[in-house]
KEKE-3310 file (N, C-alpha, C; in steps of 0.2 Angstrom, whole numbers, plus 5000, padded with zeros to 4 digits):
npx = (5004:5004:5012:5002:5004:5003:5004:5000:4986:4981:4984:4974:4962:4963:4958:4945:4938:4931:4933:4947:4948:4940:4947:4957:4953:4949:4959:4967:4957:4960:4972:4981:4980:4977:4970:4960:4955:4947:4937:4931:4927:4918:4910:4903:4896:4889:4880:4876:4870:4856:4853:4848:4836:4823:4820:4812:4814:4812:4819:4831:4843:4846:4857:4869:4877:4889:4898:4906:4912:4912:4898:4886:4875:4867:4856:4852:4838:4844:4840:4838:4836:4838:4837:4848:4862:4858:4863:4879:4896:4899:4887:4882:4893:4891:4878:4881:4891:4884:4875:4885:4888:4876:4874:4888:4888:4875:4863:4846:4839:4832:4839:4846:4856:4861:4869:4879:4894:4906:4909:4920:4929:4931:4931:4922:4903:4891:4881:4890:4897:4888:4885:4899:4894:4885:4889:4897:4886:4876:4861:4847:4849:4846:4845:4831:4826:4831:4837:4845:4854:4858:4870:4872:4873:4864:4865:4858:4858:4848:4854:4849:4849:4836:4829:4834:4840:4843:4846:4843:4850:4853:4865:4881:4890:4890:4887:4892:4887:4877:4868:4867:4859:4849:4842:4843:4832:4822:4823:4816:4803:4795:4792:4778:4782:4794:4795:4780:4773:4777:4765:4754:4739:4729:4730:4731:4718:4710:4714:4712:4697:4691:4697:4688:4676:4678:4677:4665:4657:4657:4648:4650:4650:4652:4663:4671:4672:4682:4693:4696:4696:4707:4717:4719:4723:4736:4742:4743:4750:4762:4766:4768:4777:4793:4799:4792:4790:4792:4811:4818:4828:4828:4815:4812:4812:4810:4813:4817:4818:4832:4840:4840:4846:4860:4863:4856:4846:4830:4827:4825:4821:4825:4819:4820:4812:4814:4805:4795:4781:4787)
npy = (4994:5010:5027:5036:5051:5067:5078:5072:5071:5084:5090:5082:5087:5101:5099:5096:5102:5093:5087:5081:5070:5062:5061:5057:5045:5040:5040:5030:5020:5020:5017:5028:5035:5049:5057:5043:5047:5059:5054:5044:5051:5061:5051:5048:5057:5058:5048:5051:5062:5057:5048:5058:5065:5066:5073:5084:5101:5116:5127:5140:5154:5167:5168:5179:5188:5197:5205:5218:5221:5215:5216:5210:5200:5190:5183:5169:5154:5146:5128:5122:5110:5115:5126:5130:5129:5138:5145:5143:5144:5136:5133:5147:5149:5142:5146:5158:5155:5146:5157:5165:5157:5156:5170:5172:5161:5158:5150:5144:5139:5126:5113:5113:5121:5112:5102:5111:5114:5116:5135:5138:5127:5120:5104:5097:5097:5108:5102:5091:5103:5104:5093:5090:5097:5093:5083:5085:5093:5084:5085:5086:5097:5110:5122:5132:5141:5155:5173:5183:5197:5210:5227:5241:5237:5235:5228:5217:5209:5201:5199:5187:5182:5178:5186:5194:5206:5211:5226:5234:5252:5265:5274:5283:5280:5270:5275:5263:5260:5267:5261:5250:5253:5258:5244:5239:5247:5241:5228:5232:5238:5231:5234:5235:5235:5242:5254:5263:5260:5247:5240:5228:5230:5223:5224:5239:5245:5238:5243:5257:5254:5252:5265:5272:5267:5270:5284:5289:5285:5294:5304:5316:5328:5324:5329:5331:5320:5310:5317:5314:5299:5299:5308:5297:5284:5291:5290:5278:5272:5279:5271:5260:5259:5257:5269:5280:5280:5287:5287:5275:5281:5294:5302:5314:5314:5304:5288:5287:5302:5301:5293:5299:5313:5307:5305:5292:5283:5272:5255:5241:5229:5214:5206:5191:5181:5171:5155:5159:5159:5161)
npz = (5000:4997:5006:5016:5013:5022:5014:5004:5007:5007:4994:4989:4997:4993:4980:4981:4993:5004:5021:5030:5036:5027:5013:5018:5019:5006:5001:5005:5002:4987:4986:4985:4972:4967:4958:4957:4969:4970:4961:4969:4982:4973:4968:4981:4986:4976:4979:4992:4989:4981:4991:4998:4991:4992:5001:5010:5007:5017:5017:5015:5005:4996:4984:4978:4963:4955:4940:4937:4928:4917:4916:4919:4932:4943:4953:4962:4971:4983:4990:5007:5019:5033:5044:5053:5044:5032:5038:5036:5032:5021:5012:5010:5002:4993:4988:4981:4974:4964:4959:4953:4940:4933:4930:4925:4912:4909:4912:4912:4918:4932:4929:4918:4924:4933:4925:4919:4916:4931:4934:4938:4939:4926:4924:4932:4935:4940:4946:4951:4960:4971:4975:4982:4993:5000:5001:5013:5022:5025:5020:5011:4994:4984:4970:4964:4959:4948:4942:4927:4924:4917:4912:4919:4938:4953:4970:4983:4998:5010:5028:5034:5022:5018:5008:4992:4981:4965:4956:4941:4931:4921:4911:4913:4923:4940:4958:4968:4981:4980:4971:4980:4990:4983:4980:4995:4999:4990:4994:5008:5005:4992:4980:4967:4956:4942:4937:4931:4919:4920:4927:4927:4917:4919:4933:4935:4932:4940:4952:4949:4948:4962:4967:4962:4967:4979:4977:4974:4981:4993:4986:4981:4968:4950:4941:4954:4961:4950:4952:4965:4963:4956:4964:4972:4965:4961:4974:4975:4966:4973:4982:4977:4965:4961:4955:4960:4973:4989:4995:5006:5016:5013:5015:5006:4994:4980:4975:4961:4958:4965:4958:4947:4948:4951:4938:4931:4925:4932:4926:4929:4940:4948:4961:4974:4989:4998:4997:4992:4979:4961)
capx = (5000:5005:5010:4996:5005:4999:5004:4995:4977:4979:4982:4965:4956:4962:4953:4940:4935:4931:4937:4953:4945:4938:4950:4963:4949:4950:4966:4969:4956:4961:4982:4986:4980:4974:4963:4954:4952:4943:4930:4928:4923:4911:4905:4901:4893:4881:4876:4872:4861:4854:4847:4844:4834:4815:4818:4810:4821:4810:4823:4837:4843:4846:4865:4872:4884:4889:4904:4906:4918:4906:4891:4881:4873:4862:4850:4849:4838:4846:4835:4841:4831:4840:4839:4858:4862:4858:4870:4885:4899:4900:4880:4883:4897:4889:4873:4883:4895:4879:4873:4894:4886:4870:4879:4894:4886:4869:4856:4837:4833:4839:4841:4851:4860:4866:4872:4885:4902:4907:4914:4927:4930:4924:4931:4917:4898:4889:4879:4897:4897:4883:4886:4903:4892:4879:4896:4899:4884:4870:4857:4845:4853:4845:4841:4823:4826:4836:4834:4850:4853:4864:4869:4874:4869:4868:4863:4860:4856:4847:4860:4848:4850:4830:4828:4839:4839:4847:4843:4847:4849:4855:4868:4888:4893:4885:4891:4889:4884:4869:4865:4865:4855:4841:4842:4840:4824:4819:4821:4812:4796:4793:4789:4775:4784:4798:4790:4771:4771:4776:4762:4752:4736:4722:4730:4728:4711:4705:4714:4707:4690:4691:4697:4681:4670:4678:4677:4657:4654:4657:4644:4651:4648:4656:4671:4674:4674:4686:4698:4695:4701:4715:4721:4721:4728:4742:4743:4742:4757:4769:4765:4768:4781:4799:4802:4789:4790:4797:4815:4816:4834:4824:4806:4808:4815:4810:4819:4817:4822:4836:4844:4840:4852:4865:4864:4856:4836:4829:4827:4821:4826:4820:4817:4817:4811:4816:4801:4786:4779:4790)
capy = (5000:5016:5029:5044:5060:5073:5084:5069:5073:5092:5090:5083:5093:5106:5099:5093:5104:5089:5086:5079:5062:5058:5064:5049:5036:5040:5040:5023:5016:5021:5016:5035:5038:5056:5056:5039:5045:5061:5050:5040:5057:5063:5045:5046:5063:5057:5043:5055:5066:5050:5046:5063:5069:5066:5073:5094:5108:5120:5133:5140:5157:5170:5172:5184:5188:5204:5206:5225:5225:5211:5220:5204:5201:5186:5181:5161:5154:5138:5129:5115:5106:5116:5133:5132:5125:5143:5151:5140:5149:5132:5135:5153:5152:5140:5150:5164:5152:5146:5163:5168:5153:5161:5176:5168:5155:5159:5145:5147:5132:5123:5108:5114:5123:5107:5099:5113:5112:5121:5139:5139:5123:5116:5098:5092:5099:5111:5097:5089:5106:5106:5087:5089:5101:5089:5075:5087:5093:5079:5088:5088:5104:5113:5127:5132:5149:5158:5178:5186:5204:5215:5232:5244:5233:5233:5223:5216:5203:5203:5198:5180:5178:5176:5192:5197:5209:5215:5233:5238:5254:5264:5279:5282:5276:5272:5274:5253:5259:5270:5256:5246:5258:5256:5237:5239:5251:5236:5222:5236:5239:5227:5237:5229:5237:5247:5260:5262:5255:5240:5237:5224:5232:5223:5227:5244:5245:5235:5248:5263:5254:5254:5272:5278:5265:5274:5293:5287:5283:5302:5309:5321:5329:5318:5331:5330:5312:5310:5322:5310:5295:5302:5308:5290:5281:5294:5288:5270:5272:5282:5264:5254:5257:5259:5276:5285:5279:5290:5283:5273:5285:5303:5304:5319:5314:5298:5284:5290:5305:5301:5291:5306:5316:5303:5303:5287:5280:5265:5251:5233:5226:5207:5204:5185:5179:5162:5152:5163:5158:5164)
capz = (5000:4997:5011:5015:5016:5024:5008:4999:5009:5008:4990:4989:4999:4989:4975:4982:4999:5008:5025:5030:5039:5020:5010:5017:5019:4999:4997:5006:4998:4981:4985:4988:4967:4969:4953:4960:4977:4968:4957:4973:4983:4970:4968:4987:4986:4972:4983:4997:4985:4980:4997:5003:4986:4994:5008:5012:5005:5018:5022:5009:5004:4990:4982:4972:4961:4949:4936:4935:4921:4912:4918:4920:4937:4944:4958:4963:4977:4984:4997:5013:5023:5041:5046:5054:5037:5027:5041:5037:5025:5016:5008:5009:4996:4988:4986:4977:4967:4958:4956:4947:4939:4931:4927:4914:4908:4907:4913:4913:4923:4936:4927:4914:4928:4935:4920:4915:4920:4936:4929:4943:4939:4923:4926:4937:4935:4945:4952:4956:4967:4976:4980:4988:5001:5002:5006:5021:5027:5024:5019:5002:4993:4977:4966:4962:4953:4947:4938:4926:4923:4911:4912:4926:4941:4960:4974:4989:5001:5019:5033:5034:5016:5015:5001:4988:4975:4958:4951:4934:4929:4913:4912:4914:4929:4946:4963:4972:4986:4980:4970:4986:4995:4981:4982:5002:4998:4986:4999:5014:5002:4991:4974:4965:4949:4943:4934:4931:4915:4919:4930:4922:4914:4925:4941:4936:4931:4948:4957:4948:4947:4969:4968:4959:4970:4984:4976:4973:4991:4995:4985:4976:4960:4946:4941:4961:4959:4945:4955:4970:4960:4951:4966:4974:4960:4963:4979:4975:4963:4974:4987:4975:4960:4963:4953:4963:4980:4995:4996:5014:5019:5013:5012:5004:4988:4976:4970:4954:4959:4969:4955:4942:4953:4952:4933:4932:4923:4934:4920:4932:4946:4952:4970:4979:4994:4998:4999:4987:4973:4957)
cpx = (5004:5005:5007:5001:5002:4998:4999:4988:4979:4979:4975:4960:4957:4957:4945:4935:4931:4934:4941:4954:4944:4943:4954:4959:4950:4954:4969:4964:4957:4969:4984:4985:4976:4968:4959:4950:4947:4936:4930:4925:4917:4908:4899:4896:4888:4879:4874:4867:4856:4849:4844:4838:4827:4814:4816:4815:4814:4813:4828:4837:4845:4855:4863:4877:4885:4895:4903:4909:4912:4900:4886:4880:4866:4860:4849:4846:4838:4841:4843:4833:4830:4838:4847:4862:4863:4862:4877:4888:4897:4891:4879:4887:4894:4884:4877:4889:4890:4876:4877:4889:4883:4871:4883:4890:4876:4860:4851:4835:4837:4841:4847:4858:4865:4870:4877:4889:4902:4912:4919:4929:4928:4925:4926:4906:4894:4885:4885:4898:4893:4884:4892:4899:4888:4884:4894:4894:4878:4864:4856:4845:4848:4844:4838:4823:4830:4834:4843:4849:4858:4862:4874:4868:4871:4861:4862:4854:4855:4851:4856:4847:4843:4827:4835:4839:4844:4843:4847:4846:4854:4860:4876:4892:4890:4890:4888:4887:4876:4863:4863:4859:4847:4838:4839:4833:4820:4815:4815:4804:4793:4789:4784:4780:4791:4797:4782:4770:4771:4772:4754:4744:4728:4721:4728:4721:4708:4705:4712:4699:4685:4692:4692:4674:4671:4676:4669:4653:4654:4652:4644:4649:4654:4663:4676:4676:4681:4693:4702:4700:4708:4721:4723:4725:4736:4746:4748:4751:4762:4770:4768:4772:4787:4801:4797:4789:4795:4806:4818:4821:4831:4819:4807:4810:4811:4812:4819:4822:4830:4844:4846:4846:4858:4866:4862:4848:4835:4827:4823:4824:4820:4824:4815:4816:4812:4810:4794:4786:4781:4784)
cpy = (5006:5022:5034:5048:5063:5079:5081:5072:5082:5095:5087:5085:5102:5105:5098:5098:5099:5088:5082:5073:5057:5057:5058:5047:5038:5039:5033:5018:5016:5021:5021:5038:5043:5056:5052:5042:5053:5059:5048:5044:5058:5057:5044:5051:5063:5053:5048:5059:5061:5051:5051:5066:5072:5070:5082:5098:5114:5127:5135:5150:5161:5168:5175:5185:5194:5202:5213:5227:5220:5213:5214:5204:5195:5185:5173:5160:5146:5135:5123:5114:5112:5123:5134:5129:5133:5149:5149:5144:5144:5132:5141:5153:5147:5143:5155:5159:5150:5153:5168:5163:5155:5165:5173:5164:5156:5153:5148:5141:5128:5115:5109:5118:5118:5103:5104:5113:5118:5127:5142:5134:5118:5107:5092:5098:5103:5107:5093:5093:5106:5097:5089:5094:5099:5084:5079:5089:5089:5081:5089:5097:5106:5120:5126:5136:5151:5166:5182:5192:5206:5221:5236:5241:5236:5228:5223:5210:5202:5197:5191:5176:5175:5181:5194:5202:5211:5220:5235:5247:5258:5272:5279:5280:5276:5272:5267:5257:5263:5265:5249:5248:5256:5250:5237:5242:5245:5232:5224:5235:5235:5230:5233:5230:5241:5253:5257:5259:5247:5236:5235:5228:5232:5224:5235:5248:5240:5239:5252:5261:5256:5261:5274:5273:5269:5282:5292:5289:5290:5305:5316:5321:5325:5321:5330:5322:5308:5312:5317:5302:5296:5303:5299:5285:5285:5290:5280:5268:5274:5276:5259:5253:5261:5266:5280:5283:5285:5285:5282:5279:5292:5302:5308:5319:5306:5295:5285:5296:5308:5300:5294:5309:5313:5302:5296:5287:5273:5259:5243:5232:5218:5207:5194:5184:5171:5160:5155:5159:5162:5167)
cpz = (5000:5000:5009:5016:5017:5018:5004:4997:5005:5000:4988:4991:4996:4984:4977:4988:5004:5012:5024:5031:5032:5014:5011:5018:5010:4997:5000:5003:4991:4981:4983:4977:4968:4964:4954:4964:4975:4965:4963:4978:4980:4969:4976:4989:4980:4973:4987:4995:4984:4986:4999:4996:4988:5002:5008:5011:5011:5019:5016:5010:4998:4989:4977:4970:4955:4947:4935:4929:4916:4911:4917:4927:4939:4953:4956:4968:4978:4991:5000:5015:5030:5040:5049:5049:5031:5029:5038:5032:5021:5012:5009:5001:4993:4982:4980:4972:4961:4956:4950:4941:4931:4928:4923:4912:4906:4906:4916:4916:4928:4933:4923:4919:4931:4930:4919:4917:4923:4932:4933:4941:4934:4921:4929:4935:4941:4951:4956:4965:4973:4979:4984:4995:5003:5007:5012:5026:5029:5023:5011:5001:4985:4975:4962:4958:4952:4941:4936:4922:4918:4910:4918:4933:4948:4962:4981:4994:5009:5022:5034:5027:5015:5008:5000:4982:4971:4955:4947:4932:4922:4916:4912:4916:4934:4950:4966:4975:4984:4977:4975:4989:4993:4981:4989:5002:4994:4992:5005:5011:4999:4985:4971:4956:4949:4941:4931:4924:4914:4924:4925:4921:4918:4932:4941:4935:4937:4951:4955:4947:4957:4971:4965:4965:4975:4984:4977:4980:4995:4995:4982:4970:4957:4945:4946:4961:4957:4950:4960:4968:4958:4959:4973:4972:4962:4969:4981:4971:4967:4980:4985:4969:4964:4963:4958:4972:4983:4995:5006:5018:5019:5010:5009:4995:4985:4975:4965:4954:4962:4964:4946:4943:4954:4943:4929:4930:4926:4925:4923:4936:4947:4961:4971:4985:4995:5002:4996:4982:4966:4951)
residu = (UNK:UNK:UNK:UNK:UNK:UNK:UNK:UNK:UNK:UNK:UNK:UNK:UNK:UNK:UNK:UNK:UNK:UNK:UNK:UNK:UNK:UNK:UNK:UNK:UNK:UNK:UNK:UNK:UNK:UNK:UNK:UNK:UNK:UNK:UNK:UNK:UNK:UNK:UNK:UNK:UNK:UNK:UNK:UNK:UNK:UNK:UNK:UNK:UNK:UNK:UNK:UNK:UNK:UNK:UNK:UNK:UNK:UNK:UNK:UNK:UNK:UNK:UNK:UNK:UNK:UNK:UNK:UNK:UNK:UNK:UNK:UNK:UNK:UNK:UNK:UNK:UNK:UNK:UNK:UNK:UNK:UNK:UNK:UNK:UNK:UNK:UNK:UNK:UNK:UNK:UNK:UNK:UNK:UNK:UNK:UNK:UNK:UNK:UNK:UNK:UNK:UNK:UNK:UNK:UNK:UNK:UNK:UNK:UNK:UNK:UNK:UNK:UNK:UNK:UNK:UNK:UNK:UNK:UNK:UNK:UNK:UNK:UNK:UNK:UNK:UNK:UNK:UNK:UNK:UNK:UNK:UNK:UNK:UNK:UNK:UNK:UNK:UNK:UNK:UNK:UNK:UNK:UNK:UNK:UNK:UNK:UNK:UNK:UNK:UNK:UNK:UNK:UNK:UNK:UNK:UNK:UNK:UNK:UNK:UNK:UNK:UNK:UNK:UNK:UNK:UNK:UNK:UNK:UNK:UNK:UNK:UNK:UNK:UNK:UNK:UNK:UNK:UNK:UNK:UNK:UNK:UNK:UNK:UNK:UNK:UNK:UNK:UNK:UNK:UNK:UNK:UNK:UNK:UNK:UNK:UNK:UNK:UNK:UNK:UNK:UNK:UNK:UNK:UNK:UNK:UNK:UNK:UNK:UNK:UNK:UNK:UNK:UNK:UNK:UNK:UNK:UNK:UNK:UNK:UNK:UNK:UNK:UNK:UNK:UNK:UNK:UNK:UNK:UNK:UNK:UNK:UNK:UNK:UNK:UNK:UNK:UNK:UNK:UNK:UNK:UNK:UNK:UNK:UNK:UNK:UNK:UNK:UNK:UNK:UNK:UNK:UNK:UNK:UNK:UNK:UNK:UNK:UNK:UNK:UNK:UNK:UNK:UNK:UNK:UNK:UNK:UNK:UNK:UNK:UNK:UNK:UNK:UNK:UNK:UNK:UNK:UNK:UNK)
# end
């Protein structure tokens, strides 16, 4: 048999990021060949997903990932089974390596997601990655969604990793952190839109059919009515699309007009919550 070195293992765990205990059980069972005792790892980690696949993903959370010089930008939502589990760095970084992921390469499902070659790594498949965290932490591991952006982008992701957002917007250059700021206002509020246009044709016409039942109910003359509406709709809008909303930091100003003032036109942003309905 072939002696373990200590350099042996920690050349495998370089490759592999598996612990040090697995790393020489693989490397004695596979007579110290390092390329074996990797297939014999990943073989071990697509048994583990294997058994674990039926079991409750209830808990998971957002990564993200931006290229500033490529100006790409993605939003993935990975679930687990655990809550101490969506703390851990190792499905932290995982969350956001699938998200680098989604941004270069460009998957629109999570199946095709898991088939591509890791783009850190394109020897082994992104499912490969997500198995060696499943090897380590025993838990059924996936992505459910995933949303990719292009442009001048920012972001941002609440400190339990349950909301994430990416906002596009258009212009010369941004400052990150302003573009954080509006992200943070995203995550806080919960836009239904980004601008009024893009709110979808029947929500608006429900809402303005409620703002005249309510102006009705008054009793006023009809022009008064009218007036009554309008000004509710207004209302309804500045609640409820990004560009006109109060911004959370100075009510006294817009997000629209905040990022006017910065040289910048909103353009989209997606928002997820880990665990809604996409």
């Amino acid at each position: 048999m072939a002696e373990i070195s200590a350099e042996l293992v920690k050349k495998l765990r370089d490759r592999t990021g598996m612990p040090f205990g697995k790393c020489k059980e693989a490397l004695v069972k596979t007579n110290g060949d390092l390329d074996k005792a990797v297939e014999d790892l990943r073989k071990g980690n697509k048994d583990a997903q294997d058994k674990l696949v039926s079991r409750e993903t209830a808990e998971g959370r957002i990564g993200v990932f931006i290229d500033p010089v490529k100006q790409v930008g993605a939003l993935v939502e990975m679930r687990c089974e655990s809550a101490p589990v969506v703390k851990s760095d190792l499905f932290i970084q995982l969350a956001n390596d699938l998200a680098k992921q989604v941004a270069l390469q460009e998957a629109t499902t999570p199946e095709a997601l898991l088939a591509q070659p890791f783009v850190d790594e394109p020897k082994k498949t992104v499912n490969d990655r997500i198995g060696e965290v499943v090897g380590m932490i025993r838990e059924n591991m996936k992505p459910v969604r995933m949303a990719r952006l292009t442009g001048l982008l920012g972001s941002y992701v609440h400190h339990d990793g349950s909301v994430g957002v990416l906002v596009q917007v258009e212009g010369d250059k941004a400052d990150p952190q302003l573009l954080r700021d509006v992200s943070m206002h995203i995550t806080a509020k919960n836009p239904v839109a980004a601008l009024r246009e893009h709110v979808a044709a029947d929500k608006i016409a429900k809402e303005l059919d409620i703002a005249r039942s309510q102006a009705e109910a008054t009793g006023k003359p009809a022009n008064i009515i009218d007036k009554i509406a309008e000004g509710k709709m207004k209302t309804w809008f500045a609640e409820n699309v990004l560009h006109e909303q109060p911004f959370v930091k100075d009510d006294s100003k817009t997000v629209g007009e905040l990022l006017k003032a910065a040289g910048l036109k909103l353009v989209k942003f997606v928002r997820f919550r880990v665990g809604e309905i996409s």
